[in-house]
N, C-alpha and C positions, 0 to 999 in steps of 0.2 A: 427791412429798415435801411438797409445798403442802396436801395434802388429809391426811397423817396429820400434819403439823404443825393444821392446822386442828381435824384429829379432838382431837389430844391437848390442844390449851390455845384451840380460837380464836385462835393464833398469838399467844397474847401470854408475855411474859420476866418482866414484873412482877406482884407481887401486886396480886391485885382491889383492894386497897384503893389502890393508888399512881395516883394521877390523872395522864390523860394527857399527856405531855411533860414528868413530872416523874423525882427517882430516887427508891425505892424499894427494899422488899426485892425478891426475887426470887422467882417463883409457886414454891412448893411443897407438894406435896400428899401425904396422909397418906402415901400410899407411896414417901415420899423421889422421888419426879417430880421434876426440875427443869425451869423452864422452857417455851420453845417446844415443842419436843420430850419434854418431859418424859423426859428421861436418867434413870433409876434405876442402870442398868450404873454399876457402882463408886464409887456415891457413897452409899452407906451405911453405910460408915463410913471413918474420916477415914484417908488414906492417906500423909499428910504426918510432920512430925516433929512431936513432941510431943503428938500427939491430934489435932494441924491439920490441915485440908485439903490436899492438894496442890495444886499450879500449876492443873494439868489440872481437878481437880474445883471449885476455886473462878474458874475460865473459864468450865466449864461450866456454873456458877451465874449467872453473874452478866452475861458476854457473848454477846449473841445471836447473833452471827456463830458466836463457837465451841460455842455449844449447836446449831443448825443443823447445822453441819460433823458435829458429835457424832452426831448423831441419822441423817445419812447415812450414817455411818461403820456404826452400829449394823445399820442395811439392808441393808448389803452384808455383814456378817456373818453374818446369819441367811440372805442367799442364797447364801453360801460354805461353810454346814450343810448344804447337800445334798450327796449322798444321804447321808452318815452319820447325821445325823439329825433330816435335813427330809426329804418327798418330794419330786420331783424335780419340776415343772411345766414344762407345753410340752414332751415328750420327741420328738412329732411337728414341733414347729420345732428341734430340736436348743437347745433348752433358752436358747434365744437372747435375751441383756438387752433387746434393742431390742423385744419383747414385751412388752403390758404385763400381759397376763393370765400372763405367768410368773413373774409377780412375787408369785402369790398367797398362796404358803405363806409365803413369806420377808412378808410386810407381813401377816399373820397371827400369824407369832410376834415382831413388834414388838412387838406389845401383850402379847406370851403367847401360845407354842403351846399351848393347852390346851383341854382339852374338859369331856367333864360330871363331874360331883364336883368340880372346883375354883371356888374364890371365886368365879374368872368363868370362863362358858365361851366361848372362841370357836368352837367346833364348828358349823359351820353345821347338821348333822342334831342337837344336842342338843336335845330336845322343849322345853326352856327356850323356846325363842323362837319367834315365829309361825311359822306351816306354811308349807311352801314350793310354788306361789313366793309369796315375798312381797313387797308392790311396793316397788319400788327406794326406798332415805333419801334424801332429796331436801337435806342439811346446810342447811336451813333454820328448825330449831328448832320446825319444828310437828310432829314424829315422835318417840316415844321411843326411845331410844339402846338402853334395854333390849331392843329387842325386835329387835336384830340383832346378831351376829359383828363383832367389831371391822372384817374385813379388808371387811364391805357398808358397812359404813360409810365405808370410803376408798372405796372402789367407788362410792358414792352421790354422795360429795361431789368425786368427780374428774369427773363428771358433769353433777351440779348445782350450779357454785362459790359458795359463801359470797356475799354482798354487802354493800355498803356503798356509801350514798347510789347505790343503782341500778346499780352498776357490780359486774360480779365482777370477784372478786380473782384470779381465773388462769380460763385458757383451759380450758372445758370439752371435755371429752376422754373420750370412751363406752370402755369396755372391758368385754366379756364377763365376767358369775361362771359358774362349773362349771354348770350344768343338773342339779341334783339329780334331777330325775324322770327322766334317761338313768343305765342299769346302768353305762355306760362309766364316770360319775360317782360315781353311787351307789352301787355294789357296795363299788370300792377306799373309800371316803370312809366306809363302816359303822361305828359308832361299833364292833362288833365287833373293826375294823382298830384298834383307836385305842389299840394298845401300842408303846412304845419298841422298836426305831429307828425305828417305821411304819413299814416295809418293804413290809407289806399294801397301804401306802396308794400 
């Protein structure tokens, strides 16, 4: 969670312009993101009365605690979309949380399950991005963002954690991506497979 909070905003609540320990507005970015976690889920338009925000979506602006909460909540949805319409991961550990490499597909469609033809693709085989393998993001800002799947990107940075004055900000923790050059991988992963409900995949 530390590492797609990291991925999504460098963990921060307030706009770039609000200097630290003061208030501010709150980061939002073109695509209604709010946030640490950049929540887009139901805040795009105002669900309250009169055109206003609700309770829920002006928390989720504006409180870090309940943007946080938000943005877990979001993770466990997308891993409660399986199998209707995520693939399944880890079906050899019996699809078990305490895995973190089962966590792939679900922390892939946080950002967007999508692949090539859309605005972004996270498809790790769309030709968009360097050839595979390609070495691990290291979330130290000398790597472009572009050139990997949103879900290498948590991958990298749960890995190699963020720093600050020398210190990381969470406990670096390796966990395996799919091996694209094994067919066990490859094959199911073919952007060929890459129609609604994936079943293929």
């Amino acid at each position: 969670l530390k590492a797609i909070a990291w991925s999504e905003s460098t963990m921060t609540m307030a706009s770039r312009a609000t200097p630290f320990d003061a208030i501010g507005d709150a980061l939002v970015t073109f695509d209604c993101g709010h946030g640490v976690m950049q929540v887009t889920t139901g805040m795009t338009v105002p669900l309250g009365a009169n055109g206003r925000p609700s309770d829920r979506q002006a928390l989720i602006a504006t409180h870090y605690g309940y943007n946080i909460a938000r943005g877990a909540q979001i993770l466990a949805e997308k891993w409660n979309q399986a199998p209707e319409s995520r693939p399944v991961a880890g079906t050899d550990t019996a699809s078990d949380p305490a895995v973190l490499e089962n966590w792939y597909y679900a922390v892939w469609g946080y950002n967007g399950f999508t692949g090539p033809g859309a605005n972004r693709s996270n498809h790790p085989l769309d030709p968009s991005f360097a050839a595979w393998p390609r070495p691990q993001f290291r979330c130290d800002g000398t790597q472009s963002r572009d050139r990997y799947p949103y879900q290498e990107l948590v991958w990298g940075c749960m890995a190699n954690p963020a720093s600050r004055n020398g210190q990381p900000l969470w406990e670096a923790t390796a966990a395996a991506l799919p091996d694209l050059t094994s067919p066990a991988f490859f094959t199911p992963m073919s952007l060929a497979n890459w129609r609604f409900p994936y079943s293929g995949m």
